[in-house]
C-alpha positions in Angstrom: 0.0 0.0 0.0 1.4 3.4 -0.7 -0.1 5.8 1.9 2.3 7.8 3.7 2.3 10.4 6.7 4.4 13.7 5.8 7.3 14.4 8.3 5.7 17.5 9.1 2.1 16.0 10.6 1.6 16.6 14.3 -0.4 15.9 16.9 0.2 18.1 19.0 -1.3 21.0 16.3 -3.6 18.4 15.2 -2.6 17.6 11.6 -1.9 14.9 9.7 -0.5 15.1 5.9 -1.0 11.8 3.9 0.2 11.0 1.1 -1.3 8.5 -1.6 1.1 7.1 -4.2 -0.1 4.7 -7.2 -3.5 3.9 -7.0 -6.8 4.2 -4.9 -8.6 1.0 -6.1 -10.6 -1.6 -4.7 -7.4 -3.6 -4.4 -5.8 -1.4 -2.0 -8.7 1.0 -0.2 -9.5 -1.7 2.8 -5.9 -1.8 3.9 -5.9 2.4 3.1 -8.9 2.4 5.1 -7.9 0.5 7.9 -4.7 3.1 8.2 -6.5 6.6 8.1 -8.7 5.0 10.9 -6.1 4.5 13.1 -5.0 7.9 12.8 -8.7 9.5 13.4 -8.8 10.2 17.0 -4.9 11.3 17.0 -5.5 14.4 14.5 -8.0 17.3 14.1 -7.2 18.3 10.4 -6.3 16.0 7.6 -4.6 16.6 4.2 -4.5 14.1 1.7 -2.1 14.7 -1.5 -3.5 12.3 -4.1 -1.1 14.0 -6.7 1.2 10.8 -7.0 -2.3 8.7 -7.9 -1.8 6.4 -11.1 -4.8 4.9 -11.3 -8.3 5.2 -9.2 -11.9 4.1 -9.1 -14.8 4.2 -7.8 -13.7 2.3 -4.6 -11.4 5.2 -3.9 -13.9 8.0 -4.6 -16.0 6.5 -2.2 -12.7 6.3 0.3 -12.9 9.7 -0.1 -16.8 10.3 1.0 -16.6 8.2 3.7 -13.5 10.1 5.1 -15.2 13.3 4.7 -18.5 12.3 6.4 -16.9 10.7 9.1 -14.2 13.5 9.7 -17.5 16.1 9.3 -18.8 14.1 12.1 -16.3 14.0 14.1 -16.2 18.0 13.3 -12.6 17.6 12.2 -11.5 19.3 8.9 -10.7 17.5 5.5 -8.7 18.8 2.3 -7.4 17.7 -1.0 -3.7 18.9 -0.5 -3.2 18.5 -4.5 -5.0 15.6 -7.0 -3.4 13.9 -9.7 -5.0 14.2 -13.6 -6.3 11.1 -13.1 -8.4 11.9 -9.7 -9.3 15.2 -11.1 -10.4 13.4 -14.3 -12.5 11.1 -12.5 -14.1 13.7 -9.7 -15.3 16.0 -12.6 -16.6 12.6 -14.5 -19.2 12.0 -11.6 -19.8 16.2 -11.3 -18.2 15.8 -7.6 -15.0 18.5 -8.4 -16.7 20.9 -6.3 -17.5 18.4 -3.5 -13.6 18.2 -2.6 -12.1 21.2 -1.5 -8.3 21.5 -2.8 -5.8 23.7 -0.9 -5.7 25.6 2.5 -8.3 24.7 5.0 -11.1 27.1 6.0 
C-alpha cells in the first residue's frame, strides 16, 4: 500500500498530511482504510495529497466520501492537499470536483 504520513504531521497541532502514491482501487482502499482509521482520534485536520495517484476508481472515490462524512462528524476538517490528472479526471466525471475542497483549510 502506498499511503504515507508527511514528516511535518503533528499531533500536537492536530494535523496529519497523507500521502497517496499509485492507485486508490478496490485492491488497495480496505488496507488504506484501515490506516487513516487508526490515525482518526490522534488528528484534528487531515490533508491528503493524491497528486502521486496512477490509477483510481470508484472504490477510492468513495474512500474519499466516507473520510469526509466521518471527519465532518467528528467536526474535524478535510482537504485535498493536490490531486493527480487522473483523480481530477475522475471527480469531474461523476460532477463531484466541487465536493472536494483543494488547498488551505477554512
Amino acid at each position: 500500500m502506498a499511503l504515507n504520513m508527511k514528516a511535518d504531521s503533528n499531533s500536537p497541532e492536530g494535523l496529519c498530511r497523507l500521502v497517496v502514491e499509485e492507485e486508490m482501487t478496490i485492491y488497495v482502499i480496505e488496507s488504506m482504510k484501515q490506516a487513516i482509521n487508526s490515525l482518526l482520534d490522534s488528528y484534528d485536520c487531515f490533508e491528503l495529497d493524491l497528486s502521486g495517484v496512477e490509477e483510481i476508481d470508484t472504490a477510492g472515490i468513495q474512500l474519499l466520501f466516507a473520510l469526509e462524512r466521518e471527519l465532518k462528524r467528528r467536526n474535524k476538517t478535510f482537504k485535498l492537499n493536490a490531486v493527480s490528472s487522473e483523480v481530477t479526471k475522475l471527480l469531474n466525471t461523476y460532477g463531484i470536483g466541487e465536493r472536494f475542497p483543494i488547498g488551505d483549510i477554512a
